[in-house]
C-alpha positions as CSV (number, residue, x, y, z in Angstrom):
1,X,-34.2,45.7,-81.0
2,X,-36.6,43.0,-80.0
3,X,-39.5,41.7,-82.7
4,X,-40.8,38.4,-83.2
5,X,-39.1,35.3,-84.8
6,X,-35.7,34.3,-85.8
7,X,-34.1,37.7,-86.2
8,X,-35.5,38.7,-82.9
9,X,-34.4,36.1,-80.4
10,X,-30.6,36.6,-82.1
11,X,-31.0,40.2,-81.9
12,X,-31.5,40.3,-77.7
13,X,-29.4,37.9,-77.3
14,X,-26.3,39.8,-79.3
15,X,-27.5,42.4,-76.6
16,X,-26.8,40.7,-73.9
17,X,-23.5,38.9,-74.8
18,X,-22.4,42.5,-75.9
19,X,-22.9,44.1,-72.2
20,X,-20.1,45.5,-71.0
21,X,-17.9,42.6,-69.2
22,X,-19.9,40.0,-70.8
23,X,-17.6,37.0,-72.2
24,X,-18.5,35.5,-75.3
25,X,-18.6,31.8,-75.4
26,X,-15.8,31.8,-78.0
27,X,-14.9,35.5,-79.7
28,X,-13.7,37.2,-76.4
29,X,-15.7,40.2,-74.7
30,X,-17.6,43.0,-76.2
31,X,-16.0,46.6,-77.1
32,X,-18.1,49.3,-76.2
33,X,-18.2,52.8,-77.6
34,X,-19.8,56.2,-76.4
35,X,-20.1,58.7,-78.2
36,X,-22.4,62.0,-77.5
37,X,-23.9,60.3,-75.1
38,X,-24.8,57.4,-77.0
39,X,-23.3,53.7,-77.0
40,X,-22.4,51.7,-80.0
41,X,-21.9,47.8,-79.4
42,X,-20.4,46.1,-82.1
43,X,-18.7,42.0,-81.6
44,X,-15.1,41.7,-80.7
45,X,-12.6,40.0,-82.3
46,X,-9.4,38.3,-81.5
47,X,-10.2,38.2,-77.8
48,X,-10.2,41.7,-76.6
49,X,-12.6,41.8,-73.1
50,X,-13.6,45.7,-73.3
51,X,-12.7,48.2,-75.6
52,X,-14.5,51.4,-74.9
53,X,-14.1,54.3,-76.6
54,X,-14.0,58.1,-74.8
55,X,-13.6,60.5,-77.3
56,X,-14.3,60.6,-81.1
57,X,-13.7,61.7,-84.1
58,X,-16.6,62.6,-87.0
59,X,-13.4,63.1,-89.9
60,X,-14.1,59.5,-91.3
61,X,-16.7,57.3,-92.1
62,X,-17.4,55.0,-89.1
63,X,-16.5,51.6,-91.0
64,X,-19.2,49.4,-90.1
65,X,-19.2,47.4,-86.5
66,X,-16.1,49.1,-85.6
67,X,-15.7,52.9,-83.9
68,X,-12.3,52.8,-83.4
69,X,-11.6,53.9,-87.2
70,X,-12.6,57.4,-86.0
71,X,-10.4,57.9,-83.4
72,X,-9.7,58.8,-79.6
73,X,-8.8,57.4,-76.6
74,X,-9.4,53.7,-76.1
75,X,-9.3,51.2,-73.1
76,X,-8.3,47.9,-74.2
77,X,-8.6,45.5,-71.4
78,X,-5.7,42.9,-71.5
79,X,-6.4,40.1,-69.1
80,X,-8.0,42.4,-66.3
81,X,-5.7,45.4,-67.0
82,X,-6.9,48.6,-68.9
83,X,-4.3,49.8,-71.4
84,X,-5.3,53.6,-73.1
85,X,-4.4,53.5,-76.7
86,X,-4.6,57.1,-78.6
87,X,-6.0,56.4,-82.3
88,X,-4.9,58.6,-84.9
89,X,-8.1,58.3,-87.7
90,X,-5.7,58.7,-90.0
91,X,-2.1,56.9,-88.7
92,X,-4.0,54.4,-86.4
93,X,-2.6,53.6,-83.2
94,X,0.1,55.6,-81.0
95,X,2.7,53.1,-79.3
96,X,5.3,53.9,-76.8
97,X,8.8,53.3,-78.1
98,X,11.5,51.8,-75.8
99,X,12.8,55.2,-75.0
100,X,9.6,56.2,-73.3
101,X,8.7,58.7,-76.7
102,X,5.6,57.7,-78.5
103,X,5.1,56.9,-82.1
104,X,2.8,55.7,-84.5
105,X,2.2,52.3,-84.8
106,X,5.4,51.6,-87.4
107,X,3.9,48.6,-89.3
108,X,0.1,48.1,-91.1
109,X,-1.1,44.5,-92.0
110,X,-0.3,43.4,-96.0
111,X,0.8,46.9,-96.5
112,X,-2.0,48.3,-96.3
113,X,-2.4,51.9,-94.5
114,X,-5.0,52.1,-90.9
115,X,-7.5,54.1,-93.1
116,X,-7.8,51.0,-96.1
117,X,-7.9,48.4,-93.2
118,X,-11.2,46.8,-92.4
119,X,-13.1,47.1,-89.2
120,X,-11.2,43.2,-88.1
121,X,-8.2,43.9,-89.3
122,X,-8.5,47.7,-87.0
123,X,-9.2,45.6,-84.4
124,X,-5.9,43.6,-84.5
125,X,-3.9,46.1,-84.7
126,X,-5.1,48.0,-82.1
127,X,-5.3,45.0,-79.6
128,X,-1.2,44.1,-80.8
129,X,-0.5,48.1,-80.5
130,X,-2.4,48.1,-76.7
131,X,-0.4,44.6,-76.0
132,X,3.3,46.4,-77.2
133,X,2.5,49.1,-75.1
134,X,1.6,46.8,-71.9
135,X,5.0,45.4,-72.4
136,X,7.2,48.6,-73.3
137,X,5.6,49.9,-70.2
138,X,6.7,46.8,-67.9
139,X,10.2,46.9,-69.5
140,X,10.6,50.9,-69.1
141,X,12.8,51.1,-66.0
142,X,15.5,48.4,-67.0
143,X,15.2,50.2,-70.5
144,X,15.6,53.8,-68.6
145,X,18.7,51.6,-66.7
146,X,20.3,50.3,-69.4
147,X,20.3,53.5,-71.8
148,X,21.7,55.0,-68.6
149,X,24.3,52.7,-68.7
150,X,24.8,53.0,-72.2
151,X,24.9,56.6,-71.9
152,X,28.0,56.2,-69.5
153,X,29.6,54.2,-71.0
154,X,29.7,56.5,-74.3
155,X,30.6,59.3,-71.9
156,X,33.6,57.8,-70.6
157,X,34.6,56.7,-73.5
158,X,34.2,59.6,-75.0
159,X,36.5,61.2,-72.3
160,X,39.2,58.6,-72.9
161,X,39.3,59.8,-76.6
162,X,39.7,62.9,-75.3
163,X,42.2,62.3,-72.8
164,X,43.9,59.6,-75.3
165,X,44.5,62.9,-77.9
166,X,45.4,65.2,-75.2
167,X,48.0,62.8,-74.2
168,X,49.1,62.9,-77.7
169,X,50.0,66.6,-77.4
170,X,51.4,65.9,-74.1
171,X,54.0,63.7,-75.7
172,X,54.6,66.1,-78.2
173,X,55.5,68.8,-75.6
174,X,57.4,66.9,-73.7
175,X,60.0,65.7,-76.6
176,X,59.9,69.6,-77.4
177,X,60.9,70.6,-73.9
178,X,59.0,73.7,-73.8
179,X,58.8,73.9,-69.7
180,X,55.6,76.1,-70.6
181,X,53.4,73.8,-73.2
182,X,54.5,70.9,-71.1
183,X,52.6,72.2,-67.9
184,X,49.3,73.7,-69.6
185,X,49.4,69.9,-71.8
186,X,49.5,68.4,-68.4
187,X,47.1,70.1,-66.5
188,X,44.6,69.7,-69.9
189,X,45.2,65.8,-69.7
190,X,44.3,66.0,-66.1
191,X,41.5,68.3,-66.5
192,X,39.9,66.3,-68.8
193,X,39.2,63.0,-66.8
194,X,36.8,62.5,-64.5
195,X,36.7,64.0,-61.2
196,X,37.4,60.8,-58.5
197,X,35.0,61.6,-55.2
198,X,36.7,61.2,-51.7
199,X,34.5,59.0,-49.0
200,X,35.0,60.3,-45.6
201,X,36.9,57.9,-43.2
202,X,36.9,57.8,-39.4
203,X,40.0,57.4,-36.8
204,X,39.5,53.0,-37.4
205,X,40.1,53.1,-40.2
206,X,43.5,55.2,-40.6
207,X,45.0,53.4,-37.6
208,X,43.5,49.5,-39.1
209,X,44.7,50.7,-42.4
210,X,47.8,53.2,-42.7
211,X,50.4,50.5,-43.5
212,X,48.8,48.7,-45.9
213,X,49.4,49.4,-49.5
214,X,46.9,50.1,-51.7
215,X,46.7,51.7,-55.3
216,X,46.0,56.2,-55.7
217,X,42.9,57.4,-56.6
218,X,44.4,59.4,-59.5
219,X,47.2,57.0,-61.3
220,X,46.2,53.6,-60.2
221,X,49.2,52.8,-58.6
222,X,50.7,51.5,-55.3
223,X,52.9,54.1,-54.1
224,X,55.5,54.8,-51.2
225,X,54.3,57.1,-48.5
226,X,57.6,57.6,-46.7
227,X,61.5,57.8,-47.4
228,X,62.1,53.8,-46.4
229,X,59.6,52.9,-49.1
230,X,60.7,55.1,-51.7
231,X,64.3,54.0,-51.7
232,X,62.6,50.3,-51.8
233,X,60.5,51.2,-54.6
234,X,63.4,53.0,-56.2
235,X,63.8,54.4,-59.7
236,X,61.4,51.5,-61.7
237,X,58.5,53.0,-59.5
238,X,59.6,57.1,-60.0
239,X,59.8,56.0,-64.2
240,X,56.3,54.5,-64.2
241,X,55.3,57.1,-61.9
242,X,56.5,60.3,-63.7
243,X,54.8,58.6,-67.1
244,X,51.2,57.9,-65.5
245,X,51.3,62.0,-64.4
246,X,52.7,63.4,-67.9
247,X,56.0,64.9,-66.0
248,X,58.3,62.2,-68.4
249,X,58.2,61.2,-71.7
250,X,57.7,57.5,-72.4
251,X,61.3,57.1,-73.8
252,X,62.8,58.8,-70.8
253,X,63.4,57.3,-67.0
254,X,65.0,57.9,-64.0
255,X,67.9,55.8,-63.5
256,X,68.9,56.5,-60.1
257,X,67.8,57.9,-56.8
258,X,69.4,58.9,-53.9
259,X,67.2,59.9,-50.1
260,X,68.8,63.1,-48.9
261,X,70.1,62.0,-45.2
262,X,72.2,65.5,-43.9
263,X,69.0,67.8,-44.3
264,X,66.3,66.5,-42.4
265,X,62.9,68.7,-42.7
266,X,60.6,68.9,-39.3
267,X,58.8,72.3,-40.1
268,X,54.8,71.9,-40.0
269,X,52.5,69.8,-38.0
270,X,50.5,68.0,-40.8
271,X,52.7,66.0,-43.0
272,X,56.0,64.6,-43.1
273,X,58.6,66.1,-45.9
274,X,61.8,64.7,-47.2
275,X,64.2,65.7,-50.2
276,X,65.8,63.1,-53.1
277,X,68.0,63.5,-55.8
278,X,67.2,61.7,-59.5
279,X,69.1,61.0,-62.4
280,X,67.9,60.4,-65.6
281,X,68.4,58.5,-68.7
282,X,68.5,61.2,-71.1
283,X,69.0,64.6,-68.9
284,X,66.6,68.2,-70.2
285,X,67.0,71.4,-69.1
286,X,63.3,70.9,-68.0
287,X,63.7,68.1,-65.6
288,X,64.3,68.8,-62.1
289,X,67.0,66.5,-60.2
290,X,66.6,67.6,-57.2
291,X,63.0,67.2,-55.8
292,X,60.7,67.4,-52.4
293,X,58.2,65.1,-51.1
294,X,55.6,65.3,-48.9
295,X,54.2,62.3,-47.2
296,X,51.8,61.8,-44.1
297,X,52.8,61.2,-40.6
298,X,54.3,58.1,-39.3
299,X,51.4,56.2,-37.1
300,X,54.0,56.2,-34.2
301,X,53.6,57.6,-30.4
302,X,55.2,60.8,-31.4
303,X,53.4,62.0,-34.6
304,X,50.1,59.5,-33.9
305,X,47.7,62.8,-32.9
306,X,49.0,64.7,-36.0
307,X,48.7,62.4,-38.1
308,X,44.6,61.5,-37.0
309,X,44.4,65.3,-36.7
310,X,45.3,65.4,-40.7
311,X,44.2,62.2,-41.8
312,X,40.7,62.7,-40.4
313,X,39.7,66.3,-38.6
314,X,41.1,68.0,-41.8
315,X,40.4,65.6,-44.4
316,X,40.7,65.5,-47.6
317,X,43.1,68.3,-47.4
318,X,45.5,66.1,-48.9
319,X,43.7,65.4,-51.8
320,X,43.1,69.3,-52.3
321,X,46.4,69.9,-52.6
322,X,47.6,67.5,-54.5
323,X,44.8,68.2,-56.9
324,X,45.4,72.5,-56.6
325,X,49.1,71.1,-58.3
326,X,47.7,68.4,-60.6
327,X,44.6,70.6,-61.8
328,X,45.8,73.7,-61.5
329,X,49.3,74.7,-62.2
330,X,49.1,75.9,-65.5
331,X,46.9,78.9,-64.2
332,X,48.5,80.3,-61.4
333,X,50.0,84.0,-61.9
334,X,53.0,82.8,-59.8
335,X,55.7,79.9,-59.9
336,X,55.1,77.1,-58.2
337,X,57.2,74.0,-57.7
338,X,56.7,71.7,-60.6
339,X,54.4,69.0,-60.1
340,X,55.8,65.5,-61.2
341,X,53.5,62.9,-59.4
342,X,51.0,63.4,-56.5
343,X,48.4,60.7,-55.5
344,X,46.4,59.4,-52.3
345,X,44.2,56.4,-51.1
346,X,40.8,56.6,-49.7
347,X,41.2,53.3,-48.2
348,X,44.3,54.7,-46.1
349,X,44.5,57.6,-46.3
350,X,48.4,57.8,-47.4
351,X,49.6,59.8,-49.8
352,X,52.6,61.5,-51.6
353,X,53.1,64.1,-53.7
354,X,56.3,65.0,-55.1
355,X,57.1,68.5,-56.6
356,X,60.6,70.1,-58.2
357,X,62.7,71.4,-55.4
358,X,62.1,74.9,-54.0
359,X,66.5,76.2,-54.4
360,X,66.2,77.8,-50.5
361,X,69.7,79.4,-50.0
362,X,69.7,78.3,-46.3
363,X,68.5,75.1,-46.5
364,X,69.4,72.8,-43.7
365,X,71.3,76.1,-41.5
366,X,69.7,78.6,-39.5
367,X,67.8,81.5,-41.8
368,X,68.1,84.8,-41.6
369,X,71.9,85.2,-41.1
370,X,73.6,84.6,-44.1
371,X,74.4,87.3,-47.0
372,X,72.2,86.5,-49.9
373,X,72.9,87.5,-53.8
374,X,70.2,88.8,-56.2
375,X,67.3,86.7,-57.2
376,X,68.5,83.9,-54.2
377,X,65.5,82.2,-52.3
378,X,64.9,83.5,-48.9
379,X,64.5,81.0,-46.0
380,X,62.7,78.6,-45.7
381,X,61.4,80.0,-42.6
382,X,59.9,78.7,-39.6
383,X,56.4,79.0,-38.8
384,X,55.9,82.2,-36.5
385,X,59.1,83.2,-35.8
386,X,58.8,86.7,-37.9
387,X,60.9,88.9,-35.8
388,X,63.7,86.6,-35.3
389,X,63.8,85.5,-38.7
390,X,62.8,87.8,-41.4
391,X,65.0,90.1,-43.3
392,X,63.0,92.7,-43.9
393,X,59.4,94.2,-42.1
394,X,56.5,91.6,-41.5
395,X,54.4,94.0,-43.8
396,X,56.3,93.5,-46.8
397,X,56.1,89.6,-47.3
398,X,52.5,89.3,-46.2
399,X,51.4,92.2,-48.2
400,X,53.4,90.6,-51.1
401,X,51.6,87.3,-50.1
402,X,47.7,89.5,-50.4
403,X,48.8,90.7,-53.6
404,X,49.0,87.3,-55.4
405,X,45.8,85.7,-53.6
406,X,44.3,89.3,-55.1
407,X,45.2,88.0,-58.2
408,X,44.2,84.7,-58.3
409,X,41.2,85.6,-57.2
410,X,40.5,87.7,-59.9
411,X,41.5,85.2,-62.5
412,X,38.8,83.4,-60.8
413,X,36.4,86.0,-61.0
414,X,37.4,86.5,-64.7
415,X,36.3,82.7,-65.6
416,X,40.8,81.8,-66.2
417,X,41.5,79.6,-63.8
418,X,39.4,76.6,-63.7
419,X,35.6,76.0,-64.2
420,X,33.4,76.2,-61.4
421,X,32.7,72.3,-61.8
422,X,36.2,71.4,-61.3
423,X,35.7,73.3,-58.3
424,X,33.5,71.8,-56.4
425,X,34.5,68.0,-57.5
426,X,38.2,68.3,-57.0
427,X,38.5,70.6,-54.7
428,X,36.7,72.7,-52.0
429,X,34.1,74.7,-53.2
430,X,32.6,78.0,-51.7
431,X,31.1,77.4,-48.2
432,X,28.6,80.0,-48.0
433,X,27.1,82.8,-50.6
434,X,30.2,85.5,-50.6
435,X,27.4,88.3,-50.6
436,X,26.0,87.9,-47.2
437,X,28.5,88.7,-44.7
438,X,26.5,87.2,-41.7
439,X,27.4,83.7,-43.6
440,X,30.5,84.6,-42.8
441,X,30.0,85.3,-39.1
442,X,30.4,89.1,-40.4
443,X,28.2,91.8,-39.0
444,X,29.0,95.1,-41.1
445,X,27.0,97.4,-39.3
446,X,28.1,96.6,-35.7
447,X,30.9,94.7,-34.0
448,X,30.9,91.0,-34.6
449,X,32.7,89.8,-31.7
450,X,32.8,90.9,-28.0
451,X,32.0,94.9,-27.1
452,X,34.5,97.3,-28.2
453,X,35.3,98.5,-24.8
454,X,36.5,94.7,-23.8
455,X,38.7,94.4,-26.4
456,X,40.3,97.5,-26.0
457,X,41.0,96.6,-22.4
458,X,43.0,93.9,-24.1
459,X,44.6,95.1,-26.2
């Protein structure tokens, strides 16, 4: 550049208004372009500061005062901040979408495509496509949040479809009485909402809190957590009760309840246990009338350290087994009492579950010394009292007792009991890797505990 005259004098001075970072007094800042080692310089438009472009394209014709048309990577500098924009030669500019995917810029000026756009109308676009990005960008993490949200939302909602038909089939069961169906429909309705997390609580908290009343974690409602409260709630609680858990069709309800007073249970140290009658509206062959419940400890100076020792050093054991009977009955290879409501409250830890009756031939007597028939129910026993109590040798019931664990253990192994997700959210997964035995405090090549010689002196 340079000469003598007219064209001369504009020619430097287009040079030095078209530095890099130089402002024009009223057309914005000039774009530069390298290419090969070269730079282009062209006028801006539409007040871009610096446009400079890295890499390049030879596939089209360089439209005239403008290298973008070729394509690359370009820095477009909005008010003091670079913004890359990728140029397509042939699709134009690439622009981030609001799900953080990229695209091509979706709209072209007059209908027209990138490639019949002149070098001004390039320059627009590119400047609105680097501008849309700037903004996407910014707006990203609520974006990210919201679909989040949205993505929630559809899940649970999802889920409440799902639960909404299962419960359909439920209802169906239930007004067929088939004991069976009506148990797998249950535990399927149950299995199919989502798992509800228990927060640890301290000692505080259980003593501040245990005579409050507060809704279950499972149902949503306030429920009794000894005899005096049930028999206040009385059979309008049991009815909405039994319909929140599946155990009782909707046209069904109890219609009266009476608190077994003669038989008084005090076995176990970590919950209290009580039995009731029921009577309903419209009696089944399916529907238990005479049930058990199990409750927590009163708070008072007799029972106060059991119930912290359950409530707190062994929490949420109560949630685990109200949730092994609300999950999990349907897959058991043995009978189990049949569950008909079980729920529990982080906020006080107070809970009840309530289960058929187990028919014990020498309930509320001293077992072991009546004559029993076929197919009667032995016991209930006390805790270790074996020799004084059982009928028959030790070896017998606890090998019995193996026997099933063996087997629901290999229904777990098989994949038919419940998923290992259920597992782990609902109740207690697997503390330590079951193939390494030290995990286990298990040594198999050498004693694990003190020397042999010891323990044989004690024994």
């Amino acid at each position: 550049a340079g000469g003598i005259g007219r064209r001369g004098r504009r020619s430097r001075r287009r040079q030095r208004e078209c530095a890099p970072g130089a402002r024009l007094r009223d057309r914005g800042a000039a774009m530069t372009f390298g290419r090969g080692g070269n730079t282009f310089r062209t006028r801006p438009a539409y007040g871009e500061k610096v446009l400079r472009r890295e890499s390049a394209s030879a596939l089209l014709p360089v439209k005239a005062g403008w290298r973008g048309s070729e394509g690359g990577s370009v820095d477009i500098d909005l008010g003091g901040k670079l913004e890359r924009l990728e140029i397509d030669p042939v699709k134009g500019p690439q622009v981030l979408t609001t799900d953080g995917a990229t695209a091509w810029l979706p709209f072209v000026d007059a209908g027209k495509t990138w490639t019949e756009l002149d070098a001004v109308d390039q320059k627009v676009m590119a400047y609105k496509a680097a501008r849309m990005n700037a903004e996407v960008r910014r707006l990203l993490p609520e974006l990210a949040k919201r679909a989040e949200l949205r993505a929630l939302a559809e899940k649970a909602a999802e889920a409440e479809r799902r639960v909404k038909a299962l419960r359909q089939t439920l209802a169906k069961a239930l007004l067929k009485g088939d004991a069976r169906e009506i148990v797998e429909a249950r535990c399927a309705v149950e299995l199919a909402k989502e798992p509800k997390p228990w927060t640890p609580i301290d000692g505080d908290k259980v003593v501040k809190n245990h005579g409050n009343r507060a809704p279950g974690m499972h149902f949503g409602l306030e429920f009794p957590w000894n005899e005096d409260l049930l028999e206040e709630f009385g059979p309008d609680w049991l009815t909405k009760a039994f319909h929140a858990a599946g155990s009782l069709h909707e046209s069904n309800r109890v219609v009266s309840l009476s608190i077994e007073k003669k038989i008084k249970i005090d076995a176990g140290n970590n919950a209290g246990k009580f039995l009731f009658e029921v009577s309903y509206e419209k009696p089944s062959p399916e529907l238990d009338t005479l049930l058990f419940a199990k409750v927590p400890y009163r708070m008072t100076p007799e029972t106060r350290s059991d119930r912290i020792s359950s409530s707190v050093y062994k929490q949420p054991m109560d949630l685990h087994e109200i949730n092994t009977y609300r999950l999990m009955e349907a897959a058991f290879p043995m009978k189990t009492p049949k569950f008909y409501y079980g729920d529990i409250s982080n906020e006080t830890s107070n809970f009840i579950l309530i289960t058929a009756r187990i028919p014990y031939a020498e309930m509320g007597m001293e077992p072991g010394k009546m004559q029993l028939k076929p197919f009667d129910v032995e016991g209930p026993y006390d805790k270790c009292k074996d020799a004084l109590q059982l009928r028959g040798p030790p070896e017998d019931y606890y090998t019995l007792l193996m026997e099933v664990a063996a087997k629901i253990a290999g229904l777990h192994k098989a994949g038919k009991m419940v998923s290992e997700d259920v597992l782990k959210a609902s109740l207690r997964g697997v503390p330590a890797d079951p193939a390494n035995p030290a995990a286990w405090g298990l040594n198999p090549k050498a004693p694990t505990g003190e020397p042999p010689a010891t323990l044989q002196s004690r024994l």
